[in-house]
KOLVO-41557 format. One record per residue: x negated, z negated, y of N, C-alpha, C in turn; residue in one letter; residue number from 1. Coordinates in Angstrom, 1 decimal. Example, Ala and Ser with C-alpha at 12.3 -4.5 7.8 and 13.67 -1.06 7.14 Angstrom:
nx = -13.2 | nz = -7.8 | ny = -5.7 | cax = -12.3 | caz = -7.8 | cay = -4.5 | cx = -13.2 | cz = -7.8 | cy = -3.3 | residuo = A | num = 1
nx = -12.8 | nz = -7.1 | ny = -2.2 | cax = -13.7 | caz = -7.1 | cay = -1.1 | cx = -12.9 | cz = -7.9 | cy = 0.0 | residuo = S | num = 2
END
This chain:
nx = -141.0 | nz = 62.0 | ny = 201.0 | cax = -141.2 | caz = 61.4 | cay = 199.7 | cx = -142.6 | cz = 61.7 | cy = 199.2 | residuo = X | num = 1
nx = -143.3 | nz = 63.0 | ny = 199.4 | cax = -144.4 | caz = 63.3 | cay = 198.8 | cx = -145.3 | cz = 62.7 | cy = 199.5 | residuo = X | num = 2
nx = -145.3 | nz = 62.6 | ny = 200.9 | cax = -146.3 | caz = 61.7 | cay = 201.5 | cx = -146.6 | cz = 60.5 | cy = 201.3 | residuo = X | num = 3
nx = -145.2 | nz = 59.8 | ny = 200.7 | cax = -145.7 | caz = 58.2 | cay = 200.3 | cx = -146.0 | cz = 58.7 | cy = 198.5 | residuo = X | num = 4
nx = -145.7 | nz = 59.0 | ny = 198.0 | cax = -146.7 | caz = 59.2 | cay = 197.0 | cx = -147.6 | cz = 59.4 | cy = 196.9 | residuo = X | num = 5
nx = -148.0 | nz = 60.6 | ny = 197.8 | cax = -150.0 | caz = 60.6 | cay = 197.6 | cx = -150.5 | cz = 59.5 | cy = 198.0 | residuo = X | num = 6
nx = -150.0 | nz = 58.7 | ny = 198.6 | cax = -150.7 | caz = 57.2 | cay = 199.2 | cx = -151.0 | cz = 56.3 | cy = 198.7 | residuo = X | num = 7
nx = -150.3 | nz = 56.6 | ny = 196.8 | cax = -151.0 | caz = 55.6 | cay = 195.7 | cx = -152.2 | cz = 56.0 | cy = 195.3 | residuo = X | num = 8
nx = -152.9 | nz = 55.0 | ny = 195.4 | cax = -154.4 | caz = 55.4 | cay = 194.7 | cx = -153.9 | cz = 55.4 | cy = 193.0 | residuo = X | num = 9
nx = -154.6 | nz = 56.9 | ny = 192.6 | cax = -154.9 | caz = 57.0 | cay = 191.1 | cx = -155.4 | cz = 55.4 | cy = 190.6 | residuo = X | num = 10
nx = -156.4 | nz = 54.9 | ny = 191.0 | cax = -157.1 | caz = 53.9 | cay = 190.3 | cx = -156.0 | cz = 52.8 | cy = 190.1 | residuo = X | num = 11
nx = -155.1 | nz = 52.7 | ny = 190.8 | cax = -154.2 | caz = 51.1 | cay = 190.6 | cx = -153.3 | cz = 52.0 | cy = 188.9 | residuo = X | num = 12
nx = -153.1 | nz = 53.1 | ny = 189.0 | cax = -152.4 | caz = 53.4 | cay = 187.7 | cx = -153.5 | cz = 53.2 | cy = 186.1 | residuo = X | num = 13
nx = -155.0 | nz = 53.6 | ny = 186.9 | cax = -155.4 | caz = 53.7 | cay = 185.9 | cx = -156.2 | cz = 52.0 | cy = 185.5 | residuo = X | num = 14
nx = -156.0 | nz = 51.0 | ny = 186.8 | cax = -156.1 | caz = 49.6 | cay = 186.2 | cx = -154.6 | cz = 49.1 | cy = 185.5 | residuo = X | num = 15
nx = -153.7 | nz = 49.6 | ny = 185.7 | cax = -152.7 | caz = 49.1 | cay = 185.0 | cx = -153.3 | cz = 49.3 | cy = 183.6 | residuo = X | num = 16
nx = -153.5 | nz = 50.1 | ny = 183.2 | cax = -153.7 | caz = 51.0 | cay = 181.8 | cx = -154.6 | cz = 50.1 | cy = 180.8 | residuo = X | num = 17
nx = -156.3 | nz = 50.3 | ny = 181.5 | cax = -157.2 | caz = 49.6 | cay = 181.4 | cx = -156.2 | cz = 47.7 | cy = 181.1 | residuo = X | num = 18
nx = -155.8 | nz = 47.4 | ny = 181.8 | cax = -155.0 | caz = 46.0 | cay = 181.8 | cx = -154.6 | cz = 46.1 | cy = 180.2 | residuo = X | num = 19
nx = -154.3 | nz = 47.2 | ny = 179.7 | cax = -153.3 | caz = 47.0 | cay = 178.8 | cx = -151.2 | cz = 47.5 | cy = 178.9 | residuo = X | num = 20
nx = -151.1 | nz = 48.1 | ny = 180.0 | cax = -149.6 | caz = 48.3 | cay = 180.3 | cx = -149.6 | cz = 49.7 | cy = 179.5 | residuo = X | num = 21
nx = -148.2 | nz = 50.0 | ny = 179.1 | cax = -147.7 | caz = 51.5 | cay = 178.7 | cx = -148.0 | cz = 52.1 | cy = 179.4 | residuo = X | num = 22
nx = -147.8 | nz = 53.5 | ny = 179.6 | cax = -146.9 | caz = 54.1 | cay = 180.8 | cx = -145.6 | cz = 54.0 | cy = 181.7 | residuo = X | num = 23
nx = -144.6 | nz = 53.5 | ny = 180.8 | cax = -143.3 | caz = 53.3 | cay = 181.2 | cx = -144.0 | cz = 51.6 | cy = 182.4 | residuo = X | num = 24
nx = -144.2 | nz = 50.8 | ny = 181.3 | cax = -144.6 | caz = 49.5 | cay = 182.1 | cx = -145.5 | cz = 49.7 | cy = 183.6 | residuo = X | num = 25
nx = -146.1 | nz = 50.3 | ny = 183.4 | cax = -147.0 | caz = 50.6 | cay = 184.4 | cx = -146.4 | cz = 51.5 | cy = 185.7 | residuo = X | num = 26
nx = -145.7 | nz = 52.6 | ny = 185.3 | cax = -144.3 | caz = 53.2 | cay = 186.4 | cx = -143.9 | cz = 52.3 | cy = 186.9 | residuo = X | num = 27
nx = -143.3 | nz = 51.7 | ny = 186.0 | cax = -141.7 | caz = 50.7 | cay = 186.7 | cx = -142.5 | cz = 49.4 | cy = 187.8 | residuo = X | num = 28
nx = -143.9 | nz = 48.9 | ny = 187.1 | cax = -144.2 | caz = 47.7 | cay = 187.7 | cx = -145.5 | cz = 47.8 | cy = 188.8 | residuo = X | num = 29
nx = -145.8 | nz = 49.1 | ny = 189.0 | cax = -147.0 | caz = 49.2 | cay = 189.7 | cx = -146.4 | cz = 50.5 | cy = 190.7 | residuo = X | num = 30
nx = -146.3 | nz = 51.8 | ny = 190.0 | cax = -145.7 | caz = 52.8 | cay = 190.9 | cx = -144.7 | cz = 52.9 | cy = 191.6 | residuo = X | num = 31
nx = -143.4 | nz = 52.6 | ny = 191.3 | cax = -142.6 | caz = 52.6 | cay = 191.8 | cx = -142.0 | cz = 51.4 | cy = 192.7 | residuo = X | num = 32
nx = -142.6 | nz = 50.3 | ny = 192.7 | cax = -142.5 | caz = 49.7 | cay = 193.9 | cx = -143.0 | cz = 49.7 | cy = 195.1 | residuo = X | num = 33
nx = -144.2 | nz = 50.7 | ny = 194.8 | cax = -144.9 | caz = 51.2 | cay = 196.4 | cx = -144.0 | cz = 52.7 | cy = 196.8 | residuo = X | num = 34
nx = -143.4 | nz = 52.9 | ny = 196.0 | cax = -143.2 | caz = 54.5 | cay = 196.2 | cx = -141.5 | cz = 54.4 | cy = 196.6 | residuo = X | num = 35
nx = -140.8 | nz = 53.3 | ny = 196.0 | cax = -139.6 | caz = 53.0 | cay = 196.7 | cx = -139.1 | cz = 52.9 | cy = 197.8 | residuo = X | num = 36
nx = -139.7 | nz = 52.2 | ny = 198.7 | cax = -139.5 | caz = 52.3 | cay = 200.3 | cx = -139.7 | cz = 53.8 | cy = 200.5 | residuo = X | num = 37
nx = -139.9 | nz = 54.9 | ny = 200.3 | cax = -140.4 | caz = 56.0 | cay = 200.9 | cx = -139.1 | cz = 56.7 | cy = 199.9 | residuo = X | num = 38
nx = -138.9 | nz = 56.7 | ny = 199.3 | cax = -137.3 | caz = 57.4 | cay = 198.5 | cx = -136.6 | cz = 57.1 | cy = 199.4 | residuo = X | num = 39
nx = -136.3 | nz = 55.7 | ny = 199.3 | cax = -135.2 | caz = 55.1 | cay = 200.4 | cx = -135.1 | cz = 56.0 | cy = 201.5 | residuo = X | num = 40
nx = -136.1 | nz = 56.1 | ny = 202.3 | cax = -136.0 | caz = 56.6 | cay = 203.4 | cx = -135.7 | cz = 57.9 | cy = 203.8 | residuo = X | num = 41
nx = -136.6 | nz = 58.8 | ny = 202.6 | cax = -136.3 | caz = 60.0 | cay = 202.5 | cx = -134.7 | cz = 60.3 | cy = 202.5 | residuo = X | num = 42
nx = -134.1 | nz = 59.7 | ny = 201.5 | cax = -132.7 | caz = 59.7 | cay = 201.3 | cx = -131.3 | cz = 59.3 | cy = 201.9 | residuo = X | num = 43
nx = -132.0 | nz = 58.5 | ny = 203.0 | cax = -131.8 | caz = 58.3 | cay = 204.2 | cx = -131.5 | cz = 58.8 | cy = 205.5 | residuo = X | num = 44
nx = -132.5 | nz = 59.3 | ny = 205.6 | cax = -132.8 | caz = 60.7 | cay = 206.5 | cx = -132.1 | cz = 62.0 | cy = 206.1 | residuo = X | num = 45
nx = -132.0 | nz = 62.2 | ny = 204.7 | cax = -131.2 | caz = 63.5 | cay = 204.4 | cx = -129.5 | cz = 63.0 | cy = 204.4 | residuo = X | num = 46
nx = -129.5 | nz = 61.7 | ny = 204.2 | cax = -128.1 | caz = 61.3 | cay = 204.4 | cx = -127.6 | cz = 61.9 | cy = 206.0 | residuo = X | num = 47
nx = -128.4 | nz = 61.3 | ny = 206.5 | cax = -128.1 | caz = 61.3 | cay = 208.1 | cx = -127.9 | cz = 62.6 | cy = 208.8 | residuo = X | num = 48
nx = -128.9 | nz = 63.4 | ny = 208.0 | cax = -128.8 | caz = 65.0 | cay = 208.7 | cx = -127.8 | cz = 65.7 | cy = 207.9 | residuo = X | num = 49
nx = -127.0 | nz = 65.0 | ny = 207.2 | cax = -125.8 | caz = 65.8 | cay = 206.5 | cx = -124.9 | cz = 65.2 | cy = 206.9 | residuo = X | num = 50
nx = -125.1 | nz = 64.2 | ny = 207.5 | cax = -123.4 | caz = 64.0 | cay = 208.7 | cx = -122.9 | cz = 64.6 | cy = 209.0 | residuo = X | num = 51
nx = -123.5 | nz = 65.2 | ny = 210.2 | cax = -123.0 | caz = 66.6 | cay = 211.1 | cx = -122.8 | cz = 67.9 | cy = 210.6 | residuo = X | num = 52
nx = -123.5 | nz = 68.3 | ny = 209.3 | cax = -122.9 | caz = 69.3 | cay = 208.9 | cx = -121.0 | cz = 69.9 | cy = 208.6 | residuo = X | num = 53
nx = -120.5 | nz = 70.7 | ny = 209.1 | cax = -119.1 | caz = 71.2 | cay = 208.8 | cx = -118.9 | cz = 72.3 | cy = 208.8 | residuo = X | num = 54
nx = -120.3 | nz = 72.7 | ny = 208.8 | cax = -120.0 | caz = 74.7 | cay = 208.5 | cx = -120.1 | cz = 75.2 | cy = 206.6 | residuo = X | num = 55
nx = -121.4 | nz = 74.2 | ny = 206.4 | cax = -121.1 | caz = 74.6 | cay = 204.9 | cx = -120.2 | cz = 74.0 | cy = 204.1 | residuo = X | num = 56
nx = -119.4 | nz = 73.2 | ny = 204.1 | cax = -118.5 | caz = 72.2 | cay = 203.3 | cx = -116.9 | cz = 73.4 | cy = 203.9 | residuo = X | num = 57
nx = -116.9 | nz = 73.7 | ny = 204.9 | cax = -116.0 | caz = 74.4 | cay = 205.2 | cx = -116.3 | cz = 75.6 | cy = 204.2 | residuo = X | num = 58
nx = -117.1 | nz = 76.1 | ny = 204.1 | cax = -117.7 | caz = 77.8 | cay = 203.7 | cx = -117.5 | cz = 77.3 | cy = 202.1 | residuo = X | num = 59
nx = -117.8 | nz = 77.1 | ny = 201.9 | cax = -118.2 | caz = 76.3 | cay = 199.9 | cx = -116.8 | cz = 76.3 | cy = 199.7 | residuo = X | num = 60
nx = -116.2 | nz = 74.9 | ny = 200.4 | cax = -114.7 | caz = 74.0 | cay = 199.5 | cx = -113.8 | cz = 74.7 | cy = 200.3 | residuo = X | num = 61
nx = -113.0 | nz = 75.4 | ny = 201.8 | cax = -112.5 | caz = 75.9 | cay = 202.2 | cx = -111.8 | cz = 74.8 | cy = 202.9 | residuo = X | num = 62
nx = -111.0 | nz = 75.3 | ny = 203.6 | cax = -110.6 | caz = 74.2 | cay = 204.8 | cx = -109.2 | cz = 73.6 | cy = 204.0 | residuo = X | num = 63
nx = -109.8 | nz = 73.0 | ny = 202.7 | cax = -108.6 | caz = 71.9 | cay = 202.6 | cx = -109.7 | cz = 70.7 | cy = 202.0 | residuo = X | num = 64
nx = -110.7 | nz = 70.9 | ny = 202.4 | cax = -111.6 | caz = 69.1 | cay = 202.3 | cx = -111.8 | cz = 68.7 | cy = 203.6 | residuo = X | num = 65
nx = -111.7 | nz = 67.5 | ny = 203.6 | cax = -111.3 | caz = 66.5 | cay = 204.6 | cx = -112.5 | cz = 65.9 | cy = 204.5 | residuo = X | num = 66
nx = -113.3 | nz = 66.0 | ny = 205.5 | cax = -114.7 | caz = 65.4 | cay = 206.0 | cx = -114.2 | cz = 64.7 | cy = 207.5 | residuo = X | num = 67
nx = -115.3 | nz = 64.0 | ny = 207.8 | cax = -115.5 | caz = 63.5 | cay = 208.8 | cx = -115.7 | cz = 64.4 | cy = 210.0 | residuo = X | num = 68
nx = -116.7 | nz = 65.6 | ny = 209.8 | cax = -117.3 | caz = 66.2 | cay = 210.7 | cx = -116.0 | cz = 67.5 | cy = 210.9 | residuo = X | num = 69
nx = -115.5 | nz = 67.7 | ny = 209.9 | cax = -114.6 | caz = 68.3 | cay = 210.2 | cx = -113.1 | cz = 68.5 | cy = 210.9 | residuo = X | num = 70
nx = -113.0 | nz = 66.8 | ny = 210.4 | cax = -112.0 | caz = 66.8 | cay = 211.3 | cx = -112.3 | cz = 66.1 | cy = 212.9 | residuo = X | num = 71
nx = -114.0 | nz = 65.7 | ny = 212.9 | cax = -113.8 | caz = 65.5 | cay = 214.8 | cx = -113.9 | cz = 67.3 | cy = 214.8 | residuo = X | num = 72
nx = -114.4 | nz = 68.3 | ny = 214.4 | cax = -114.4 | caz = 69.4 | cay = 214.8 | cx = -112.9 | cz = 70.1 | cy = 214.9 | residuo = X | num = 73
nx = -111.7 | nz = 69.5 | ny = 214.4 | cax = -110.2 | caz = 70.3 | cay = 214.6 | cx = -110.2 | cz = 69.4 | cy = 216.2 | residuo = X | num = 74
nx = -110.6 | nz = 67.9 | ny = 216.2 | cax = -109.9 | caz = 67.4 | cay = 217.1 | cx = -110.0 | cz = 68.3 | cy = 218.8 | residuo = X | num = 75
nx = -111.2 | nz = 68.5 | ny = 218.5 | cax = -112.3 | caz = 68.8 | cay = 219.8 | cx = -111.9 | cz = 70.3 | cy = 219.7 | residuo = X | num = 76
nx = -111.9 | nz = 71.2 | ny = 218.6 | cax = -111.7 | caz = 72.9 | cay = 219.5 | cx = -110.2 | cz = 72.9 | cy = 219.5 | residuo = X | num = 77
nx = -109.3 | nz = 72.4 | ny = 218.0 | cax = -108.1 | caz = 73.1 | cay = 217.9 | cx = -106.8 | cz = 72.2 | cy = 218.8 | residuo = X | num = 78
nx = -107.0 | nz = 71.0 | ny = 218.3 | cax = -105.9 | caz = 70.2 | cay = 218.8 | cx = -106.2 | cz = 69.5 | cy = 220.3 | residuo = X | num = 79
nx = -107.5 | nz = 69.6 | ny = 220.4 | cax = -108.2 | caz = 69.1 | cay = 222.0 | cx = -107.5 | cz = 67.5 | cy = 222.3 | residuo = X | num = 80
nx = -107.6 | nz = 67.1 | ny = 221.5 | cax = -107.7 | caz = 65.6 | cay = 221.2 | cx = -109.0 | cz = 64.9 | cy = 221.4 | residuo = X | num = 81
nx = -109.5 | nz = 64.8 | ny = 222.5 | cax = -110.9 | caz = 64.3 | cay = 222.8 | cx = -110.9 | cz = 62.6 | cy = 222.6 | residuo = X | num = 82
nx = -109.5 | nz = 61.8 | ny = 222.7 | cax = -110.0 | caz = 60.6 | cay = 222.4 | cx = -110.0 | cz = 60.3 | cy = 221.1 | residuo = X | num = 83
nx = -109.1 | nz = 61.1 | ny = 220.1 | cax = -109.4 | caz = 61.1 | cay = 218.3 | cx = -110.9 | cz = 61.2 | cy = 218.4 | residuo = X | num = 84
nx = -111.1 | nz = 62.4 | ny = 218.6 | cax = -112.7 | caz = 63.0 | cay = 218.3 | cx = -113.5 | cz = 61.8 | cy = 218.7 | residuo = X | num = 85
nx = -113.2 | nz = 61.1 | ny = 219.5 | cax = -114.5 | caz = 60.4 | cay = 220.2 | cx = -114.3 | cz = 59.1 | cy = 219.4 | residuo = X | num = 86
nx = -113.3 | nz = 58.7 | ny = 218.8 | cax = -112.7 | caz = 57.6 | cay = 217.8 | cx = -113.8 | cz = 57.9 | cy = 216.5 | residuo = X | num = 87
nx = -113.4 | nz = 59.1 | ny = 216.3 | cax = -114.0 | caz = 59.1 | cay = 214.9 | cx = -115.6 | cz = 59.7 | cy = 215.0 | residuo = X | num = 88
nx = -116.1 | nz = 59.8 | ny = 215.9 | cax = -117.4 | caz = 60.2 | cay = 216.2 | cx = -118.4 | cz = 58.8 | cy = 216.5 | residuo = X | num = 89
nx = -117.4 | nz = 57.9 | ny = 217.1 | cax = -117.9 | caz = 56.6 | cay = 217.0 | cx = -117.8 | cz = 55.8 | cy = 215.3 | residuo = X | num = 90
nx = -116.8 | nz = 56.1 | ny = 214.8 | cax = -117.0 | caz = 55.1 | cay = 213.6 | cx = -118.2 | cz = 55.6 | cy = 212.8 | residuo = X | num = 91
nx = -118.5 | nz = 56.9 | ny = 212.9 | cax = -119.3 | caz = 57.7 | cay = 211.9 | cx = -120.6 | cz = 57.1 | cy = 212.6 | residuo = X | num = 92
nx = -120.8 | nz = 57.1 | ny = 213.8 | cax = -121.7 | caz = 56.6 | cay = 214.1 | cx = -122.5 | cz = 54.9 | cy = 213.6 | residuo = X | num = 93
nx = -121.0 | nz = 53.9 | ny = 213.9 | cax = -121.6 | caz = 52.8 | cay = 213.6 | cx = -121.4 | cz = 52.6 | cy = 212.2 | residuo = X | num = 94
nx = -120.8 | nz = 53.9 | ny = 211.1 | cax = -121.1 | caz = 53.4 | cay = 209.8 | cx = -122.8 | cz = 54.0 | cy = 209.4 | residuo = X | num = 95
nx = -123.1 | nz = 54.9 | ny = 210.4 | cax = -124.2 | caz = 55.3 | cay = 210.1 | cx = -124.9 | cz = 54.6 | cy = 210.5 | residuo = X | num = 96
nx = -125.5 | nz = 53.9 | ny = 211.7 | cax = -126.1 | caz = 52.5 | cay = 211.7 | cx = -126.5 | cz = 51.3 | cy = 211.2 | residuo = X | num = 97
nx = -124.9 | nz = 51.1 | ny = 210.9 | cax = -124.9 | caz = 50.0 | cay = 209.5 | cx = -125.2 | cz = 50.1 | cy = 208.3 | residuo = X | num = 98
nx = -125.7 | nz = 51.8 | ny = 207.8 | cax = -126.2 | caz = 51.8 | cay = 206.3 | cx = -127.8 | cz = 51.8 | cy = 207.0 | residuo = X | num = 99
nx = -127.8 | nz = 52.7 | ny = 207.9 | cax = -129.5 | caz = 52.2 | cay = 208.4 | cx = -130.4 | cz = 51.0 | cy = 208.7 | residuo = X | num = 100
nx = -129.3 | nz = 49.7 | ny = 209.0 | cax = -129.4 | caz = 48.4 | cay = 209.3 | cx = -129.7 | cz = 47.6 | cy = 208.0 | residuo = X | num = 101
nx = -128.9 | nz = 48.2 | ny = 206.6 | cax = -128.8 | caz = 47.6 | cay = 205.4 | cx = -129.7 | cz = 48.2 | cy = 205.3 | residuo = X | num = 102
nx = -130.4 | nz = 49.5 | ny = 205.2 | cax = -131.8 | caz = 49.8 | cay = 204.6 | cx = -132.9 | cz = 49.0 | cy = 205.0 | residuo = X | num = 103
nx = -133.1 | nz = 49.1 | ny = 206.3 | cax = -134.1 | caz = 47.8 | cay = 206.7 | cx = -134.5 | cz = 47.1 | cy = 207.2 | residuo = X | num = 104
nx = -133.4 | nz = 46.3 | ny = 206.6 | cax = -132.9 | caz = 44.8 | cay = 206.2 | cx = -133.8 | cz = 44.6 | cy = 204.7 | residuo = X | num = 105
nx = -133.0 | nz = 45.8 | ny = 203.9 | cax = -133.4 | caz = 45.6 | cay = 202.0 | cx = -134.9 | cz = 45.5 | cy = 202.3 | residuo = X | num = 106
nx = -135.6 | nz = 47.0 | ny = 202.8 | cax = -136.9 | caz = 47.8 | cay = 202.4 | cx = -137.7 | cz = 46.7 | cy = 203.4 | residuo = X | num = 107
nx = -137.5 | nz = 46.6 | ny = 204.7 | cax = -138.2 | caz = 46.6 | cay = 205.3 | cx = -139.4 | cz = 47.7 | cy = 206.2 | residuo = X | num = 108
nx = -138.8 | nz = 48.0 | ny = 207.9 | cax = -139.7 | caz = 48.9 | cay = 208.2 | cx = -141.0 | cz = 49.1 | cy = 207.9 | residuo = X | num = 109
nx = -141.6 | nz = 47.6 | ny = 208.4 | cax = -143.0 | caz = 47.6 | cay = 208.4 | cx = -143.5 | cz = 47.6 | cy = 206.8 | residuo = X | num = 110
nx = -142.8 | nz = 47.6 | ny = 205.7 | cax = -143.7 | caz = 48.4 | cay = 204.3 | cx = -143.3 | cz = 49.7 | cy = 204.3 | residuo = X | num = 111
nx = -142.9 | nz = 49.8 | ny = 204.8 | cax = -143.5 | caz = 51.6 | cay = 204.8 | cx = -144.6 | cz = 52.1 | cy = 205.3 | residuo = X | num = 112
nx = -145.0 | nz = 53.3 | ny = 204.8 | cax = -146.5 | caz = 53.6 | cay = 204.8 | cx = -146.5 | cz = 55.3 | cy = 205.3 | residuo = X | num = 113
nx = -146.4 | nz = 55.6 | ny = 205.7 | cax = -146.8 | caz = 57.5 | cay = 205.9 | cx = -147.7 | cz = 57.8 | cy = 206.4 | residuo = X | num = 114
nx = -148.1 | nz = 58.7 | ny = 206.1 | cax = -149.4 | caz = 60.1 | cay = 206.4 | cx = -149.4 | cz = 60.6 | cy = 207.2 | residuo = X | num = 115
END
């Protein structure tokens, strides 16, 4: 996220200004539409790498929250249900896909911008 923000030039905030816009005006209608696609994604990315997490949600909430990752991890060590696990390791999969596919679809890869 900090990479696509340094990637706004100061001067397009300080022509907003010179134009005549607030600050607020000038955020909402100049900054944050370049700087959007790069939130998205960031938050995207941290979505995706907290899929697989089931050590800390176990440690924190104690083994009566019901995650995804947790229970392909009963299927696979305790009950050895490999075709559950592989059931629910796929859905996670293609719901993860499908929020990746809606992202860009919305944003669009090619406006994104990184450093």
């Amino acid at each position: 996220i900090y990479s696509v923000m340094r990637t706004i030039q100061p001067s397009q905030m300080k022509a907003a200004y010179s134009l005549g816009a607030k600050p607020f005006t000038a955020f909402r209608r100049v900054y944050l539409p370049q700087v959007l696609p790069g939130v998205m994604a960031g938050c995207l990315l941290t979505f995706i790498l907290c899929l697989g997490y089931y050590i800390t949600p176990a440690l924190i909430g104690g083994a009566s929250d019901q995650l995804f990752s947790t229970f392909i991890v009963t299927y696979v060590n305790l009950e050895l249900n490999w075709e559950m696990a592989s059931a629910l390791t796929l859905i996670l999969l293609v719901f993860t896909l499908a929020l990746f596919g809606i992202f860009a679809r919305i944003l669009g890869l090619d406006r994104l911008k990184l450093v």
